[in-house]
N, C-alpha and C positions, 0 to 999 in steps of 0.2 A: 592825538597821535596819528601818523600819516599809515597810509597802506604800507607802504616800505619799510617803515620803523618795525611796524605791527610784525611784517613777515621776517624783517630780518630777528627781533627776537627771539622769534620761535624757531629760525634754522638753526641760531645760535645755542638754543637751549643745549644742556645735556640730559644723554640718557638717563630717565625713570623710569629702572626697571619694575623696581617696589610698586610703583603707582601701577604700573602696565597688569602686572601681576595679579594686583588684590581686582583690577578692575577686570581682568580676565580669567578668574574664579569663576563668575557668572557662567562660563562655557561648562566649567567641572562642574558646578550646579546641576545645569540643563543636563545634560547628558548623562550623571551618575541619577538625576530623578528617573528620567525614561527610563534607564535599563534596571534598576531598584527596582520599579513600578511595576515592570514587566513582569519581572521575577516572583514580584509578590503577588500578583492579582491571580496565577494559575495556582497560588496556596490558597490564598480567601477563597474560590473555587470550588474548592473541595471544602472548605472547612463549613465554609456559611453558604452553601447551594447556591451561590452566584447564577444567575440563567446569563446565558450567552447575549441575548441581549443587553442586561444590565453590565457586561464586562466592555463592550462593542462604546455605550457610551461612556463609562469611566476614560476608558484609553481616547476615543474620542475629545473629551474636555479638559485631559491631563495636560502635564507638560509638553507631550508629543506632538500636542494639534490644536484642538481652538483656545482649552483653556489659554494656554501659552501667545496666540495670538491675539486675542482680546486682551490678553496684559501689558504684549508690544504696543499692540494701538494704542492703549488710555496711557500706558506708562512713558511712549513715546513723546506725547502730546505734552504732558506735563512735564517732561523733562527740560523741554523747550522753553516751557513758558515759567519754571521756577528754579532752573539750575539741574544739571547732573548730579549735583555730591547730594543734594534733596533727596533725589528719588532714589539714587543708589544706597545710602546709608538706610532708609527707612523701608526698604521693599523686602531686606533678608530679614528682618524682623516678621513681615507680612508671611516669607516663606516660612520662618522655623515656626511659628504657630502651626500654619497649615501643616509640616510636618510630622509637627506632634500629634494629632490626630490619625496619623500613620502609624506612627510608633506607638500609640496606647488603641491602637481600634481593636475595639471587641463588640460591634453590631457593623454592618451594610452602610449605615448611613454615614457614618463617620469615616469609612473610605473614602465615600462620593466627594465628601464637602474636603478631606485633607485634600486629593488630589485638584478639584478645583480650586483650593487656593494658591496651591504649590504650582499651578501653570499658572494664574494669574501674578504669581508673583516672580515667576520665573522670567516670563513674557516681560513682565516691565522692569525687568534689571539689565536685559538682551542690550539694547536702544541705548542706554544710559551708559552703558559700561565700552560700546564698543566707537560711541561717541568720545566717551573719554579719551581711549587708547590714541585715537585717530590726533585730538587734539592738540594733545601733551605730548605726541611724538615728533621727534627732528623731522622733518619734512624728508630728508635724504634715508631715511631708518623706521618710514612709517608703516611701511607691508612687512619690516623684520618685528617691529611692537606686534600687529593685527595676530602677528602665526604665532606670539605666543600663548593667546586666546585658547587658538587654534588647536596646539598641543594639549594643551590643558583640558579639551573638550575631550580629545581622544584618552585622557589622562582618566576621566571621569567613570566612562563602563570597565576599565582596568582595573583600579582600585575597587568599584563594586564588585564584579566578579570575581577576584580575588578572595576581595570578603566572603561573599555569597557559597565557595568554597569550600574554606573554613572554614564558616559557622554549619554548615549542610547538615551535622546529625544534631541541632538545635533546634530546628524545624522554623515553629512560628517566631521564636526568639531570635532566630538569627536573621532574620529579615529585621525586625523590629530593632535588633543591633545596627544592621546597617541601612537604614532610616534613620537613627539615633546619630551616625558618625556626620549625616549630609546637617541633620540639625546644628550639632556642635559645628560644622563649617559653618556656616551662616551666620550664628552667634559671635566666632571670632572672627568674620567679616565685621558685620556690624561693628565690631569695636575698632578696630583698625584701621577701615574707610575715612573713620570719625576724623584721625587725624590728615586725611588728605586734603589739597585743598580743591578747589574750584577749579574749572577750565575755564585758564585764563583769555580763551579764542569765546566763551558763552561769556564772560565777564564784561567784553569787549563790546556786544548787543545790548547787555543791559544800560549804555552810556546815550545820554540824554540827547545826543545830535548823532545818534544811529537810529534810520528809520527800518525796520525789519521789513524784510519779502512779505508778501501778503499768505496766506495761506494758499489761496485760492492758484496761485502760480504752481505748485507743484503740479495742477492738471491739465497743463498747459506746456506748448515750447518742448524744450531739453528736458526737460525735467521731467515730463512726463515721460517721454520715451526712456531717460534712464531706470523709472519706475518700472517700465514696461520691460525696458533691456532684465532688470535684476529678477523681475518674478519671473520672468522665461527663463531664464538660467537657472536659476536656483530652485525655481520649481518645479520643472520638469525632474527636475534630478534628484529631487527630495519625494518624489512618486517613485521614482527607483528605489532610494533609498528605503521608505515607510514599506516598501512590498514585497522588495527583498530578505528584509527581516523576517518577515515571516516562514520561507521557504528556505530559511537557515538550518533547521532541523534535518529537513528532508536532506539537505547537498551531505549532513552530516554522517545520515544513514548509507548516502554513496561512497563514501571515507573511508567506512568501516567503522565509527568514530561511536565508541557502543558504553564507556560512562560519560559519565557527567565532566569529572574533570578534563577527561578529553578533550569532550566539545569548548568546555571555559578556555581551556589552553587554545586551542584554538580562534578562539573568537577574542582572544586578547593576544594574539602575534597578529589579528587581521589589524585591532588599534593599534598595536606597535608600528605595525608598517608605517599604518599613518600618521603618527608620532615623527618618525624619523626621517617619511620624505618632507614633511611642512620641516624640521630641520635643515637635513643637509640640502633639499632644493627653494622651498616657497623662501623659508626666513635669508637664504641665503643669497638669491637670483634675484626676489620680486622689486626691488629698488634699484636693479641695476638693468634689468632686460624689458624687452618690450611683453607688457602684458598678455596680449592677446595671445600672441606664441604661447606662452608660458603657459596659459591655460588650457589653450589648443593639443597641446603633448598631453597631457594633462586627459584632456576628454576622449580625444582618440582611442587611446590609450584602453579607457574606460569600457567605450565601445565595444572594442575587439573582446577585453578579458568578458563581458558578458553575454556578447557575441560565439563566444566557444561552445554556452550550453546550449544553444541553440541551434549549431551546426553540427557539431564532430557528439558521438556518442556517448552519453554520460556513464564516462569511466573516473577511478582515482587520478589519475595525472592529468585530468582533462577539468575536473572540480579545481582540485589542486591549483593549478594555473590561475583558474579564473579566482578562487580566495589569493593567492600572491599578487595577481596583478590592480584587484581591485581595490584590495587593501593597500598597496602602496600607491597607486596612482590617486588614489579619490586623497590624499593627506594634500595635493599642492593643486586643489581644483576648487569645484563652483563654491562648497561651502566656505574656504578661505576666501576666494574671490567674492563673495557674496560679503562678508564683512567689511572687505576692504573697500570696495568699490560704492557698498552703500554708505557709508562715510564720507567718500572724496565727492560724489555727485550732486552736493545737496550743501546750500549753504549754512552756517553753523547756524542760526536763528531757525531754522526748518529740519536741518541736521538728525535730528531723534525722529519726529516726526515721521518725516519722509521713511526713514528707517523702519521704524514701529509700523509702519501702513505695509511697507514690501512684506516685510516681517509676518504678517499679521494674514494678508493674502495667500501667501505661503502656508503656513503651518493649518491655519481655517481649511483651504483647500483639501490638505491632508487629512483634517481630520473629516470630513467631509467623502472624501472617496475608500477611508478607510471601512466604512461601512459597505462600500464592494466588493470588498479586496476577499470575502471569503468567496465571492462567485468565480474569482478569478483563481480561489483557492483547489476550484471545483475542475479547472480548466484544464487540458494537455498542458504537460509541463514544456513542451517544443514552443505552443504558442502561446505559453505566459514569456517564456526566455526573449519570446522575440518583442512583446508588448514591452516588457521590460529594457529592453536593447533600444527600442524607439523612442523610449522615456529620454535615453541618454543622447541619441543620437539629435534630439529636437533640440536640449540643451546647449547640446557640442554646436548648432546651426547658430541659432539665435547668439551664441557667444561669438561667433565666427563675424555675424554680418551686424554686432553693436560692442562687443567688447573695447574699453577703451581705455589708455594706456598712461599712467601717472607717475609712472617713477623717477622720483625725484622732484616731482613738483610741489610746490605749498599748497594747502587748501583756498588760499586767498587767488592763487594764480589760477588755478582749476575752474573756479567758482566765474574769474573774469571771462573766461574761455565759454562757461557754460552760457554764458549774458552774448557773447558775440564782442565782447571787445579787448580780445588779444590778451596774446598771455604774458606781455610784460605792461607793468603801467612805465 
């Protein structure tokens, strides 16, 4: 089958939403383990005398950080070399084990090993799933598939917090409840995966007169610089992200913001926001406008709202502001662009790989500086805000002077571009 055939199939195809869907769970995954995880580890705390260190490395090799990227890398790798429907059908098996051990812990250890398998399993469903989306999507409707993902990640701490709510005078049961609900997802993943089929752009590599990239090119050329473009953007800003989080409480006690539901109400209108801009702007603009811009408004934007605590005096309207602005602006920025973009840069045979390695760079790094982040917890809150503001501001640069612009292009077309030889054959 010729190049042209190949692309013209795939602009031809029609939307699979179904497909985009079950493969963009993985985000609800990831995101309802973190903020689950969170919520429960300050109860084991107190129940089982957790020492701060032993909590420092739980979160450390959970979902939030290396466990999760050592699952990108291996999970990435293998997806490559046995198929996407492989590794995605059999990984949420891997997670709901690992969760069960969550949901039944009654000693220390059985935290440790739930959470390390729940990021390693999490990690390698990231790569597989977001390869999927990329592949099986019309080529003109590929950035509107990716922000479903997207939604769905912000979908994830909503639906836990929620829970987390309403179970509140349950105590350790109501954690252990919603542990139990991310298992049952996983399990009807697993069963419904089953019947998807393959990506037919990975089916296309496994054909006997297609000779695959070598590995060894991804550290090399284009390709490495797109490597290098995606961990600078996405990692800068996920040092934001990971550190920000912590200093949620405090912005919360400038609010006034003095129960619990409160604060949940709160910290699920900040996902709402992001919910709604990855609707009415990323799913709706990013196949039809030039990238960079898009992400550029996007980052700016970012800047400024966590640039306020840092300048003007920490008042209610002055918090305020910067939860509305940050919460909506970060819904159609580096995290969506970090999905979409490590998909298109990277030809389908390397496709997971490459992904699972940024991936992997990323979240390791995280969990790696989260081990500082109480020094920094120690620090004037003036010069954390500005630490934090430069987090975003280095993101916003490196997007500015590598972000690169695919809308409406085929992965086949992309891929010629990235080799140097023109984007039509």
């Amino acid at each position: 089958m010729s190049q042209n055939e190949i692309e013209g199939g795939v602009t031809e195809q029609k939307d699979n939403w179904k497909a985009t869907i079950l493969a963009g769970l993985a985000n609800y995954i990831d995101s309802g383990s973190i903020v689950s995880g969170g919520a429960a580890l300050a109860l084991w705390q107190s129940m089982y005398g957790l020492s701060d260190s032993l909590l420092g490395l739980i979160a450390a090799f959970g979902p939030n950080a290396i466990g999760a990227g050592i699952g990108a890398l291996i999970g990435g790798r293998l997806c490559d070399l046995l198929g996407r429907k492989r590794i995605y059908q059999w990984d949420m098996l891997v997670y709901a084990f690992g969760m069960c051990f969550l949901v039944f812990a009654n000693a220390p250890w059985m935290i440790v090993v739930g959470f390390l398998i729940v990021g390693l399993a999490v990690g390698a469903d990231i790569p597989a799933s977001w390869s999927l989306i990329a592949e099986e999507a019309p080529d003109a409707r590929r950035g509107k598939h990716s922000g479903v993902a997207q939604i769905l990640w912000n979908l994830g701490p909503v639906v836990v917090l929620l829970m987390s709510l309403a179970f509140t005078n349950l105590g350790e049961l109501g954690a252990r409840l919603v542990f139990a609900h991310l298992v049952i997802v996983a399990l009807g993943l697993t069963f419904m995966r089953r019947r998807m089929r393959e990506s037919r752009r990975w089916e296309e590599t496994q054909a006997k007169d297609y000779t695959p990239p070598p590995l060894s090119s991804l550290f090399k050329g284009k390709y490495l610089v797109s490597i290098l473009g995606l961990v600078g953007i996405y990692g800068f800003w996920n040092l934001w992200a990971g550190t920000n989080g912590l200093f949620f409480p405090y912005l919360m006690e400038t609010l006034g913001v003095a129960t619990r539901s409160q604060s949940i109400a709160l910290q699920c209108l900040n996902f709402s926001l992001g919910m709604l801009a990855n609707y009415v702007i990323f799913m709706k603009l990013v196949d039809k406008v030039d990238h960079r811009k898009l992400f550029m408004v996007s980052a700016i934007m970012q800047v400024i709202g966590m640039s306020l605590l840092a300048i003007l005096p920490l008042t209610v309207p002055v918090v305020l502001a910067h939860v509305l602005i940050l919460g909506f602006f970060q819904g159609f920025g580096a995290q969506s662009f970090f999905q979409l973009w490590s998909a298109e840069m990277f030809p389908t045979a390397l496709r997971s790989t490459a992904q699972g390695l940024s991936f992997a760079i990323v979240r390791i790094t995280l969990g790696v500086f989260s081990f500082f982040v109480p020094l920094l917890a120690a620090t004037d809150f003036t010069v954390l805000a500005w630490i934090l503001t430069g987090f975003l501001v280095v993101s916003a640069v490196i997007g500015w002077l590598w972000a690169p612009s695919n809308a409406g292009k085929s992965l086949e077309q992309i891929e010629r571009e990235q080799l140097g030889l023109g984007g039509e054959s």
